[in-house]
C-alpha positions as CSV (number, residue, x, y, z in Angstrom):
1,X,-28.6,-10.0,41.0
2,X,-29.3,-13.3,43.3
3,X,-28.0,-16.5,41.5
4,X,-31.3,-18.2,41.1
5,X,-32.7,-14.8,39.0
6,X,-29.9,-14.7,37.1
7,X,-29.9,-18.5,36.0
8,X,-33.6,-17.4,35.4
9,X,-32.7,-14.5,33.3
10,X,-29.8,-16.8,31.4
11,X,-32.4,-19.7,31.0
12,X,-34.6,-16.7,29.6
13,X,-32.0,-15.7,27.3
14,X,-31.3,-18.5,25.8
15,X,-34.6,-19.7,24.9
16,X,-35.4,-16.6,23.0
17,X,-32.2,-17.0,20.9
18,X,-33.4,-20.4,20.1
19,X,-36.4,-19.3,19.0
20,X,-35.1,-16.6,17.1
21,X,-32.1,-18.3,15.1
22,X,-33.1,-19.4,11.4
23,X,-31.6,-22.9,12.0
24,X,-35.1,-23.6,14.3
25,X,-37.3,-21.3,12.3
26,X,-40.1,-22.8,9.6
27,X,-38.8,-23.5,6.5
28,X,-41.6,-21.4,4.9
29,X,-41.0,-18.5,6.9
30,X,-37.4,-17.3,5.1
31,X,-35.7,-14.3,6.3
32,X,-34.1,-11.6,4.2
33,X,-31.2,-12.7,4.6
34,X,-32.0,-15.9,3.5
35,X,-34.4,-14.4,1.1
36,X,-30.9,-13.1,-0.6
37,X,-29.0,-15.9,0.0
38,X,-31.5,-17.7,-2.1
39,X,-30.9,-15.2,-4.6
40,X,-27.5,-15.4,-5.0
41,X,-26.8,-19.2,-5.1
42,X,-29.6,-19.3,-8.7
43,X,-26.6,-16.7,-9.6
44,X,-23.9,-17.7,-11.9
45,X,-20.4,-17.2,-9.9
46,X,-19.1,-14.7,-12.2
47,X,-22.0,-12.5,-11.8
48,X,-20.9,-12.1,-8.3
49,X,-17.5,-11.4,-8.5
50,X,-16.5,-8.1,-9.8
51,X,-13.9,-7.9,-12.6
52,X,-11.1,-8.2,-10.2
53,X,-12.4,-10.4,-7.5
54,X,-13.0,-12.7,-11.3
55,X,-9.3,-11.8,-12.2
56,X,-8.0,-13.3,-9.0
57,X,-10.2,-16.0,-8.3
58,X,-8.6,-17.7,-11.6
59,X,-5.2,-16.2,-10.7
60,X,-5.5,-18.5,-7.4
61,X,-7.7,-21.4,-8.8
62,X,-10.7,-21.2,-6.6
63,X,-13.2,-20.8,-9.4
64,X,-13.8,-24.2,-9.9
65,X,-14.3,-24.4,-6.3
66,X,-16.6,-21.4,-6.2
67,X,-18.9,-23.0,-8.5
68,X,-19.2,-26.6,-6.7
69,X,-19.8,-25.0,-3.4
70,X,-22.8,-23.2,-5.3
71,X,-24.1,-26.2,-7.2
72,X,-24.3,-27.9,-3.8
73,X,-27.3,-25.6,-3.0
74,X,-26.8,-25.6,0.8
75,X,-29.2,-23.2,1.8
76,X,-32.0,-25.3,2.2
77,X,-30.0,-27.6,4.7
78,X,-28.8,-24.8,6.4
79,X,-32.0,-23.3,7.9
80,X,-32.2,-27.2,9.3
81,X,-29.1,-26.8,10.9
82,X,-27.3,-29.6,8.1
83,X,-24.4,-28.5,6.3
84,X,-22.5,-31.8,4.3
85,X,-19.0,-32.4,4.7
86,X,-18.4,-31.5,1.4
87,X,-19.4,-28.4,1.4
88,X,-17.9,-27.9,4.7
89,X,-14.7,-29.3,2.9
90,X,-15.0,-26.6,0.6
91,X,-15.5,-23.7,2.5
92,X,-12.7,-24.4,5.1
93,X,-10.8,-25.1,1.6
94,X,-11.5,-21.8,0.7
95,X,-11.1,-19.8,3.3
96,X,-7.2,-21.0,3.9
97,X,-6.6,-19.9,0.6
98,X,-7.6,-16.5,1.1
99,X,-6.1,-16.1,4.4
100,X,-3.1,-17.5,2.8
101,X,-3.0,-14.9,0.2
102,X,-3.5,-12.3,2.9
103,X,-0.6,-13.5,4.7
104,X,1.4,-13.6,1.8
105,X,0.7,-9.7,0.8
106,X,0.9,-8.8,4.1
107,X,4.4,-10.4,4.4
108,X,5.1,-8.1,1.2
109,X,3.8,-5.0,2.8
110,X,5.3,-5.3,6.2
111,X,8.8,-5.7,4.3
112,X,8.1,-2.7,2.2
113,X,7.3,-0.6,5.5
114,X,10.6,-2.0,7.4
115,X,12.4,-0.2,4.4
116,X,10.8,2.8,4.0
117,X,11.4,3.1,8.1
118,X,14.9,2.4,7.2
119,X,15.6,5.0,4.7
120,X,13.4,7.8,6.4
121,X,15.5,7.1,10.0
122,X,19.0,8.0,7.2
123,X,16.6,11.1,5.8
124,X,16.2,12.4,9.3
125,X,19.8,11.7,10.4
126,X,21.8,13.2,7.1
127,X,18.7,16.2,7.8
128,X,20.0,16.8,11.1
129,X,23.5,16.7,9.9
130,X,23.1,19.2,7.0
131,X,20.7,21.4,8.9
132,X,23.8,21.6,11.4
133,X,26.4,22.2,8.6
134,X,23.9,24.5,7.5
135,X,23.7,26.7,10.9
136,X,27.8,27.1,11.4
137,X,28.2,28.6,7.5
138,X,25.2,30.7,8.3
139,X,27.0,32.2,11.5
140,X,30.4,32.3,10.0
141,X,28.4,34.7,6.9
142,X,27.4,36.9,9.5
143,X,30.7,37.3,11.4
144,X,32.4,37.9,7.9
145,X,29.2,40.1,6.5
146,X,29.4,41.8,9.9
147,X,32.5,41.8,11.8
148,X,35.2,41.9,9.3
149,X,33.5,44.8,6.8
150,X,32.9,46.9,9.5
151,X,36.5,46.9,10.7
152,X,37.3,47.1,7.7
153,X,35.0,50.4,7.4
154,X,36.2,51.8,10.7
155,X,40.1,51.2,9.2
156,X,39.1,53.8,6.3
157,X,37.4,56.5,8.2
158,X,40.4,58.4,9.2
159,X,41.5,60.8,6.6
160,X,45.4,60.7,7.2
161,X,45.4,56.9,6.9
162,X,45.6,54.4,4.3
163,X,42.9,52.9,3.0
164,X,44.9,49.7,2.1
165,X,44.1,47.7,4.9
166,X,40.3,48.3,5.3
167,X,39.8,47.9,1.5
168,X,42.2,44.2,2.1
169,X,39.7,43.4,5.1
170,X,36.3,44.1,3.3
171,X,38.0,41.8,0.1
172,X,38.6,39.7,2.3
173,X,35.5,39.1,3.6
174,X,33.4,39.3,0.4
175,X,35.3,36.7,-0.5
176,X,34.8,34.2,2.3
177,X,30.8,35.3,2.3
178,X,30.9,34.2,-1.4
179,X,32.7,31.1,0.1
180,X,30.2,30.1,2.5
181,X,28.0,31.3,0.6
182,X,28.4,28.5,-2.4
183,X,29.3,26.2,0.3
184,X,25.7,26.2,1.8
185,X,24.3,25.5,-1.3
186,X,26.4,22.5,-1.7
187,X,25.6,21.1,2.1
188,X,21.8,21.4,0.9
189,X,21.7,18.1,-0.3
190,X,23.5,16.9,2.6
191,X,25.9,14.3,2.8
192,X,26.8,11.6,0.2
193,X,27.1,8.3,1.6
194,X,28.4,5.3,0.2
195,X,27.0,1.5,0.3
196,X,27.1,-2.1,-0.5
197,X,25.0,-4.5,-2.6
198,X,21.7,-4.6,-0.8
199,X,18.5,-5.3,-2.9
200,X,15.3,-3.8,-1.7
201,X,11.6,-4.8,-2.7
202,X,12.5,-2.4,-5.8
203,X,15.1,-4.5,-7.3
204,X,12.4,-7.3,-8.8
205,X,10.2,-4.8,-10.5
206,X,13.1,-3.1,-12.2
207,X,13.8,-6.9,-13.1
208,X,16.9,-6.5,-11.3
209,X,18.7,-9.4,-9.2
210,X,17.2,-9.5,-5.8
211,X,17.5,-11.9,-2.8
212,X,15.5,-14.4,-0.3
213,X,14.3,-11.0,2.1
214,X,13.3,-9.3,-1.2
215,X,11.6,-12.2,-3.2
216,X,7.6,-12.0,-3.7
217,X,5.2,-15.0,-3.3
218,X,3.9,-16.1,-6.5
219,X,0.6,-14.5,-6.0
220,X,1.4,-11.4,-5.4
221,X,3.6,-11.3,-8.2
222,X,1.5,-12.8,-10.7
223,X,-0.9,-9.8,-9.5
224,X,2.0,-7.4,-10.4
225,X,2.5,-8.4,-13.6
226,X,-1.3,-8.4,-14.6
227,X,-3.0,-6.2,-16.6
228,X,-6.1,-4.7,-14.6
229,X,-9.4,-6.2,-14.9
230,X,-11.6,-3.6,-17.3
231,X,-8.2,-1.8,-18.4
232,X,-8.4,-0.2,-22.0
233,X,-4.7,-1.0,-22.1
234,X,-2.5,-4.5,-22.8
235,X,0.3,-3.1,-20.0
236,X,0.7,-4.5,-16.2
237,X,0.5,-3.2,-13.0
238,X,3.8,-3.1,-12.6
239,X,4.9,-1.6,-16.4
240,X,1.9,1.2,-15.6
241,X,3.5,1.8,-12.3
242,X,7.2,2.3,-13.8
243,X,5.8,4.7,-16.6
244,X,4.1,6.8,-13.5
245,X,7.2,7.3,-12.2
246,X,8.6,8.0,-15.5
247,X,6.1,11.0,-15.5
248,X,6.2,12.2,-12.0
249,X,9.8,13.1,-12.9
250,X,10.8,10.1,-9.3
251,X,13.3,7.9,-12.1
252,X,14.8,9.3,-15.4
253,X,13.8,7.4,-18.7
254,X,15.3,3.9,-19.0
255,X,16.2,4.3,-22.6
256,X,19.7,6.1,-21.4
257,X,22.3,4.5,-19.3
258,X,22.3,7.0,-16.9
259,X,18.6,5.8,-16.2
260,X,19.3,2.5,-15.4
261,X,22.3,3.6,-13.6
262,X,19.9,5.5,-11.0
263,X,17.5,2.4,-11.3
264,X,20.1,0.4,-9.7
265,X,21.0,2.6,-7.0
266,X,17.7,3.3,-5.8
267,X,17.4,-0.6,-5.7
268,X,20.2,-1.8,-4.1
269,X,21.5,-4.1,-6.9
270,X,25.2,-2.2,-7.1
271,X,27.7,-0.8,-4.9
272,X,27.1,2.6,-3.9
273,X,29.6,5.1,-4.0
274,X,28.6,8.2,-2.7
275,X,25.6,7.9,-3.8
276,X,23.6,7.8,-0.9
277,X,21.7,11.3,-0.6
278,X,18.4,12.4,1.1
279,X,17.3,13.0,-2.9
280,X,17.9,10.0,-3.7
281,X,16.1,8.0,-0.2
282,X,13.0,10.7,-0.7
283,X,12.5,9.2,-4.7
284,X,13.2,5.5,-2.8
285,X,10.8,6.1,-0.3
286,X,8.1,7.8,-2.8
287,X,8.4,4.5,-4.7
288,X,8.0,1.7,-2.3
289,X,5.4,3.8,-0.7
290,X,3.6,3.9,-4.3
291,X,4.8,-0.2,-4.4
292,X,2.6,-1.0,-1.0
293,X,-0.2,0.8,-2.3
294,X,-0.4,-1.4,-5.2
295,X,0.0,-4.9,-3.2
296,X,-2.2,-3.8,-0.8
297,X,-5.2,-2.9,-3.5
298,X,-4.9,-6.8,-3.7
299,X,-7.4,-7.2,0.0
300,X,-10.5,-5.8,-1.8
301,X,-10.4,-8.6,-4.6
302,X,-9.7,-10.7,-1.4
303,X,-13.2,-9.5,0.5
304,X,-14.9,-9.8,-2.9
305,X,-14.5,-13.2,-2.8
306,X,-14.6,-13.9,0.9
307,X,-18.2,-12.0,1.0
308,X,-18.8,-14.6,-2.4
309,X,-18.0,-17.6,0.2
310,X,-20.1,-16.4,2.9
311,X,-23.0,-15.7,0.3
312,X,-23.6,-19.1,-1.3
């Protein structure tokens, strides 16, 4: 295309944009958009919001703010192209809370996923160890299931001889099948590691000390320890979370001491003495996994209120 034709074409373009953008277009001629933006700022602010978009807009403050920027009634101005530096104030205001809040359960979630990476690289490696372990007793069944008894058959077929050494041979290796036999069972569960004092993102829920790398913002766990918006029941997030893994069978019951024994292991909070099995990173994987799901549920109470902003 030659340069003057396409100057023409942007000139061209531009223009028609112009025409066609609501800042230029007559005030009497409203759009639907506008049409429902109209609608929605003569809308009380909690009739927009749903139950938990309400919940956390008065868990973060903004409510207040919600309401000013809607008894501003900006729409008018906008279609003129006029917005007031208040209610620019406000929106900008806003909007860094909620990408705040993002950050901050993002922050959470990314943590969560750097240890459920971490525990599924030790599930794979203690796998590859037992699967191993696993192969060689396997091997040595079928030299002593095969080798040995059949000598030990082929020692007792001639008459004139003793059977004394062929009956020794095929006790023999009965005995070290039955050996290898128990000690595959055992290497199922692979190895049994041992650890430090190392809190995870578990170790807060189960109200258990944690650290700086394990610590929540306040928002996110003020969300935690919420009950859910419409809920027919006084407990939180976090206490319904618990009791599901109560249920699932993933932590015994903490009424015992052996409970709260396994509750600190799969947190981090004591040393660990061979106690580090793939059965016990699967339930801590299963739980932060379970954990992130929960923070993230937190980004559609986050659009509720960003589509809100946009709206009014």
């Amino acid at each position: 295309m030659r340069p003057k034709l396409l100057r023409r074409f942007a000139v061209t373009l531009i223009i028609s944009l112009m025409i066609a953008s609501p800042a230029l277009a007559d005030p009497d001629d409203l759009s639907e958009t506008e049409e429902r933006s109209a609608k929605v700022a003569s809308m009380p602010v909690h009739t927009l919001l749903s139950p938990a978009g309400r919940q956390l807009a008065n868990s973060l403050g903004v409510l207040p703010q919600l309401q000013k920027l809607q008894e501003l009634k900006e729409h008018h101005r906008k279609k003129q192209g006029e917005i007031s530096h208040l209610n620019a104030s406000l929106r900008l205001e806003l909007s860094e809370t909620i990408l705040t809040t993002m950050l901050q359960c993002q922050q959470v979630i990314v943590e969560i996923d750097s240890e459920i990476s971490e525990s599924s690289e030790f599930i794979a490696a203690m796998g590859a160890r037992r699967d191993r372990a696993i192969q060689y007793n396997t091997l040595a069944a079928l030299v002593a299931n095969g080798l040995v008894s059949t000598a030990g058959n082929f020692l007792q077929m001639p008459p004139n001889m003793s059977q004394i050494p062929g009956d020794t041979m095929e006790a023999g290796a009965s005995m070290l099948s039955g050996s290898l036999g128990a000690m595959a069972m055992y290497q199922q569960n692979g190895d049994k590691l041992s650890a430090g004092i190392r809190p995870n993102m578990l170790a807060k829920v189960f109200k258990r000390p944690n650290n700086e790398w394990t610590e929540y913002p306040d928002i996110i766990w003020t969300y935690l320890n919420t009950v859910p918006a419409g809920s027919n029941q006084s407990k939180t997030r976090r206490e319904i979370l618990i009791d599901t893994w109560e249920k699932l069978g993933r932590i015994p019951s903490q009424s015992d001491s052996k409970g709260r024994t396994y509750v600190r292991i799969l947190s981090g909070t004591i040393p660990q003495r061979r106690t580090v099995t793939i059965s016990m990173l699967e339930d801590r994987s299963a739980l932060l996994a379970d954990l992130r799901a929960i923070v993230g549920q937190i980004y559609k109470d986050l659009l509720n209120l960003m589509l809100v902003v946009r709206a009014l």
